[in-house]
C-alpha positions in Angstrom: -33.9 -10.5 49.9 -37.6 -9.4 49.3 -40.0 -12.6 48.7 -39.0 -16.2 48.1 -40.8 -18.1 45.8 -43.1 -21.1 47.3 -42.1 -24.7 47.0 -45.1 -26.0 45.0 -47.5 -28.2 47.1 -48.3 -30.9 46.8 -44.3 -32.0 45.6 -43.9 -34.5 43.0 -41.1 -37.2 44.6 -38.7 -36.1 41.0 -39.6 -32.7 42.5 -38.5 -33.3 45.7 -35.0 -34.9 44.7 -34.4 -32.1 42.4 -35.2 -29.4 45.1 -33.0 -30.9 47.6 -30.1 -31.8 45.5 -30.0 -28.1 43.9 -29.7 -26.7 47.8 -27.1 -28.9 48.1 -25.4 -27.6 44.8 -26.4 -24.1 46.3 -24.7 -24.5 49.5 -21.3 -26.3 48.4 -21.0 -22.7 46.4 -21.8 -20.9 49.2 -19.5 -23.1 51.3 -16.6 -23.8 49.4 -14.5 -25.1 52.4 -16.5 -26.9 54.4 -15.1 -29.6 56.3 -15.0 -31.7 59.1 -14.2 -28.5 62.2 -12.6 -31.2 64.6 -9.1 -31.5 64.2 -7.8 -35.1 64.0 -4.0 -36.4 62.4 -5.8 -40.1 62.4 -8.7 -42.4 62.2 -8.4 -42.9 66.4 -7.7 -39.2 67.1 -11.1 -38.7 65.0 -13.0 -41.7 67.5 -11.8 -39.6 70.4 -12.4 -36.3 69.4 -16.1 -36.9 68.1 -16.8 -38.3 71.6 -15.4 -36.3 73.0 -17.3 -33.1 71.2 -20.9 -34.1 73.2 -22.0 -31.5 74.5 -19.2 -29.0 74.1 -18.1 -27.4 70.6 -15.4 -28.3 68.1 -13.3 -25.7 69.0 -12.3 -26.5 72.3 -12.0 -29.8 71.9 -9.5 -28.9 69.2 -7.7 -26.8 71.8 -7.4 -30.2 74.0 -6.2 -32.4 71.4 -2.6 -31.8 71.2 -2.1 -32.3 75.1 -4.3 -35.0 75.2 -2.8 -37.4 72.1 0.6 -36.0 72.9 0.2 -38.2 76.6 -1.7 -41.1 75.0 -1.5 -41.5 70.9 -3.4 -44.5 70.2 -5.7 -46.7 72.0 -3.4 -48.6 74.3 -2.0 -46.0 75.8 -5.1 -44.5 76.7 -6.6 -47.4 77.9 -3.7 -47.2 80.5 -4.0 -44.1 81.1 -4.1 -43.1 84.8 -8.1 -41.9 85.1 -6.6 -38.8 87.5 -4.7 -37.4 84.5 -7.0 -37.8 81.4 -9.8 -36.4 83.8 -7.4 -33.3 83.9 -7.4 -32.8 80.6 -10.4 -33.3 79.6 -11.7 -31.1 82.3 -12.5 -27.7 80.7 -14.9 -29.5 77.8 -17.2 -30.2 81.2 -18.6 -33.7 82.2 -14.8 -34.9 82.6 -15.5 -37.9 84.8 -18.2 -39.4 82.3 -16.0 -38.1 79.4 -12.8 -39.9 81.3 -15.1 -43.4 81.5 -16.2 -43.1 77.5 -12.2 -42.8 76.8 -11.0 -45.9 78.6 -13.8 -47.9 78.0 -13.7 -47.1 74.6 -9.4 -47.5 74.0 -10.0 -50.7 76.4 -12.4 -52.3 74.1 -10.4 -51.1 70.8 -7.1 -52.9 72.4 -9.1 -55.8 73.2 -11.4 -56.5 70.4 -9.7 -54.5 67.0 -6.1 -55.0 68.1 -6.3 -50.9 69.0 -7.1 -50.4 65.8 -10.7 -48.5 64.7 -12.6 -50.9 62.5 -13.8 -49.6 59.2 -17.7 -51.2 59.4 -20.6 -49.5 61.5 -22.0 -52.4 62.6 -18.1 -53.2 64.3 -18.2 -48.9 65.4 -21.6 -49.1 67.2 -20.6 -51.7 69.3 -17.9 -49.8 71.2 -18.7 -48.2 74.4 -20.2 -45.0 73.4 -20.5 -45.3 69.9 -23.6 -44.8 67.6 -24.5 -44.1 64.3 -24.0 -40.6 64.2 -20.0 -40.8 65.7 -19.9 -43.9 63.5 -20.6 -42.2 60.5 -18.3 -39.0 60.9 -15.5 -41.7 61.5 -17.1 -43.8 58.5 -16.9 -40.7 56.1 -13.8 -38.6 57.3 -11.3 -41.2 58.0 -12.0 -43.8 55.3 -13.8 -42.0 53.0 -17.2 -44.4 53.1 -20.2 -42.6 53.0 -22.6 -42.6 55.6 -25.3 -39.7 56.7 -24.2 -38.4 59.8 -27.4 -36.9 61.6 -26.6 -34.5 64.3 -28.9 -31.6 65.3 -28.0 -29.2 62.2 -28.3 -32.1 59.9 -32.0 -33.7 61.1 -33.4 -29.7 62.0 -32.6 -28.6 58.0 -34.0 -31.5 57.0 -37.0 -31.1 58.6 -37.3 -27.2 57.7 -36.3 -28.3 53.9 -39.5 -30.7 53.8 -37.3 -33.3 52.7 -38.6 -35.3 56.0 -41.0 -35.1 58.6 -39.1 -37.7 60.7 -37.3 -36.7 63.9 -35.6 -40.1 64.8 -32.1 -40.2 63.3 -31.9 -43.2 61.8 -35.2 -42.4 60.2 -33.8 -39.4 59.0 -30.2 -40.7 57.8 -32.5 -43.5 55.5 -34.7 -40.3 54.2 -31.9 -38.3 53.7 -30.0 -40.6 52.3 -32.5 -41.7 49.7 -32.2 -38.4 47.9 -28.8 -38.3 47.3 -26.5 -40.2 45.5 -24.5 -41.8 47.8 -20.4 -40.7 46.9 -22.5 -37.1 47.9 -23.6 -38.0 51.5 -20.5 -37.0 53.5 -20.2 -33.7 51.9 -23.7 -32.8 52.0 -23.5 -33.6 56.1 -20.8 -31.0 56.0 -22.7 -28.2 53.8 -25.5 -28.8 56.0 -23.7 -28.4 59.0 -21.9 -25.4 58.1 -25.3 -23.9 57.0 -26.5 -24.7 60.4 -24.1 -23.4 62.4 -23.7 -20.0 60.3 -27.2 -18.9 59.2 -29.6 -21.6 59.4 -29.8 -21.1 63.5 -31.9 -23.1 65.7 -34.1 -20.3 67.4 -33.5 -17.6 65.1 -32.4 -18.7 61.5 -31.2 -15.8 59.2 -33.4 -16.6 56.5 -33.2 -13.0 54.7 -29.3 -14.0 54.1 -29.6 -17.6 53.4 -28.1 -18.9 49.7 -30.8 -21.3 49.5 -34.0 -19.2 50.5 -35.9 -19.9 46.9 -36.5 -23.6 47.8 -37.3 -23.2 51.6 -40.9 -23.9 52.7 -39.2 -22.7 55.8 -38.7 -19.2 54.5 -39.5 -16.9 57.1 -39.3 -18.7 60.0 -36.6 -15.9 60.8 -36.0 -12.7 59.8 -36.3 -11.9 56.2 -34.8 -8.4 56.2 -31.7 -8.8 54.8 -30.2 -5.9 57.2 -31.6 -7.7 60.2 -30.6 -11.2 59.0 -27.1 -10.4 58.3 -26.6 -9.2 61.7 -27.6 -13.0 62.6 -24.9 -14.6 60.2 -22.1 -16.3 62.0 -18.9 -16.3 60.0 -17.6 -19.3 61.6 -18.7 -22.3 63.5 -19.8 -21.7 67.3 -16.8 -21.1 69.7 
């Protein structure tokens, strides 16, 4: 890819909707199976997993999963768990004694408040211990199918380097966001953006001479624009 064209300045807010709603087109072809990447049978197991997913990656907390909602598969049991065990298996996704307290306060105050049951409404989900908006909205959209924004770091960077926001607080982002989209579209847009993210859109380095959407950047060229050089950064799945 030679030359992108330039997002006319200054944008027209039509313009602006139309520009990011035909990335988002752009990048649900490019990414025809994206998806939630944590693994999750239920709308508890998805609680869980989300937490537990700070700072670690998807995949290995996939790979604890099965041993650790084998031992304890719904929120009373976890909340009686012994602390010695669940801090074993939680132990190779790192900070396993704060990771061990999120659990059982959070199973504790399930048990006790929602009958052990995850309550559908973020305004009940960001009163658990350890919940917020973000985890609230990837339970929100992938276990009940309500829309919500979820803003992690792929989500509020692209929308920054897309000039649909200048905002860098999340919930000002998820409202920004949010108002350019219809709204049955914002939990699959979350997961094109957060493919896009984690494959070519990089943090330090995005792979902007490979990237399906390159023609309405104003970002363009923040990475390399070679298309040899950029396809060398392309990831061809999430991080490990």
């Amino acid at each position: 890819m030679s030359a992108a064209p330039r997002v006319a300045t200054p944008e027209t807010r039509t313009g602006l909707v139309r520009r990011a709603r035909r990335i988002d087109r752009a990048l649900a072809g490019h990414y025809p199976g994206a998806r939630i990447e944590l693994d999750f049978d239920d709308p508890f197991q998805l609680l869980v997993v989300t937490v537990l997913s700070a700072q670690t990656t998807d995949r290995r907390v996939n790979a604890v999963r099965p041993t650790l909602f084998a031992a304890y598969p719904d929120a009373a049991a976890m909340a009686a768990a012994p602390r010695e065990r669940l801090e074993q298996i939680v132990g190779p996704l790192g900070f396993f004694r704060a990771k061990t307290d999120a659990l059982l306060k959070l199973s504790a105050a399930l048990v006790e408040r929602y009958d052990g049951k995850v309550p559908p409404r973020l305004d009940d989900l960001v009163t658990l211990p350890g919940v917020g908006r973000k985890t609230a909205n990837v339970v929100l959209g992938n276990a009940f199918d309500i829309p919500g924004i979820t803003v992690d770091t792929h989500v509020g960077r692209l929308a920054r380097r897309f000039g649909w926001t200048d905002e860098t607080d999340p919930v000002k982002v998820e409202h920004a966001v949010g108002a350019l989209f219809e709204r049955r579209d914002w939990v699959m847009l979350c997961h094109h953006l957060i493919w896009h993210g984690r494959r070519i859109c990089h943090a330090k380095k995005p792979a902007c001479g490979a990237c399906p959407v390159a023609g309405w950047c104003p970002s363009y060229g923040e990475g390399p624009v070679d298309p040899v050089a950029a396809a060398k950064l392309v990831k061809t799945e999430g991080p490990a």
